[in-house]
C-alpha positions in Angstrom: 0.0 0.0 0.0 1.2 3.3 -0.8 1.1 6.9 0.9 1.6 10.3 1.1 2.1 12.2 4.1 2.0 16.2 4.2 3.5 17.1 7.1 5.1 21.1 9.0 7.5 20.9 11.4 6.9 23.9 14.2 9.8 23.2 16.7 8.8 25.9 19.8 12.6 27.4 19.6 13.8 31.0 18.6 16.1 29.5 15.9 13.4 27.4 13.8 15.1 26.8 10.5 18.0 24.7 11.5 16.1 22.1 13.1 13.3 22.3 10.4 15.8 22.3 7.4 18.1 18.9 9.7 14.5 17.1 9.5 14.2 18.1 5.6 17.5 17.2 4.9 17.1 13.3 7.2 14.1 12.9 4.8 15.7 13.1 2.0 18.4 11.2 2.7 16.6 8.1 2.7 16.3 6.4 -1.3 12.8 4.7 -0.4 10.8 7.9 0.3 9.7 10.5 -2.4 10.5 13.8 -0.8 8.8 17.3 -2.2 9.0 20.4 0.1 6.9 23.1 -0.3 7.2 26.7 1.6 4.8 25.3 4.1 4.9 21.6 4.3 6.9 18.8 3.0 4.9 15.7 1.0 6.7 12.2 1.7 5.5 9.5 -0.5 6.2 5.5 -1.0 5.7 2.1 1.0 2.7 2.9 3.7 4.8 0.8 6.3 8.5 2.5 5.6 7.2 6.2 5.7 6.0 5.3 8.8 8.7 3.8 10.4 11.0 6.2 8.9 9.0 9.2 10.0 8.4 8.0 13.4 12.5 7.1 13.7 13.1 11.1 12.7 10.1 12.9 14.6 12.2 10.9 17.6 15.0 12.5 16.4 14.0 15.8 16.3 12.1 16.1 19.6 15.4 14.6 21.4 17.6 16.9 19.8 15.1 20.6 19.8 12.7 19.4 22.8 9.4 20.4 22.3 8.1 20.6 18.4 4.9 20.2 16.7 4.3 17.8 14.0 1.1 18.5 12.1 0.3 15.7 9.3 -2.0 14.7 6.6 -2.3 10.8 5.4 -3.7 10.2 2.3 -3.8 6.5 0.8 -2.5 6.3 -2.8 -4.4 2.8 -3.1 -7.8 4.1 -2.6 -7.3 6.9 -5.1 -6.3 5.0 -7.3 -9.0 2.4 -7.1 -11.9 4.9 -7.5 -10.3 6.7 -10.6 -10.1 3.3 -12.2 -13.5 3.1 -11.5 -14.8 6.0 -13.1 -15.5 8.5 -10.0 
């Protein structure tokens, strides 16, 4: 099963942008996800299992290393989408 999760990084420091741009740059580093980042949000795509594993591993990560963050997400399942396209919806 595949999907796509948009998720924004809020890390409650006075110097947001490193830690935001270490967790943008982790993400990337891995060959199984598809990373896009937007001005807002970054979409990671691929293997429903792995992007979770992977993003719980670095959310870990970057609470242990900033302390307190928020992590706001969206999960969207690729399977069902495309199941009701190739079913004329």
């Amino acid at each position: 099963m595949q999907v796509m999760v948009e998720i924004s990084l809020y890390p409650l420091v006075n110097e947001f942008i490193p830690p935001i741009q270490d967790f943008i740059d982790r993400l990337n580093g891995y060959s199984q996800l598809s990373v896009f980042t937007s001005s807002t949000s970054t979409q990671v795509s691929g293997d429903y299992q792995t992007v979770v594993r992977i993003l719980g591993e670095e959310m870990e990560k970057t609470h242990r290393s900033v302390g307190q963050a928020i992590f706001v997400t969206k999960f969207l399942n690729f399977d069902a989408m495309q199941s009701r396209q190739s079913q004329g919806d």
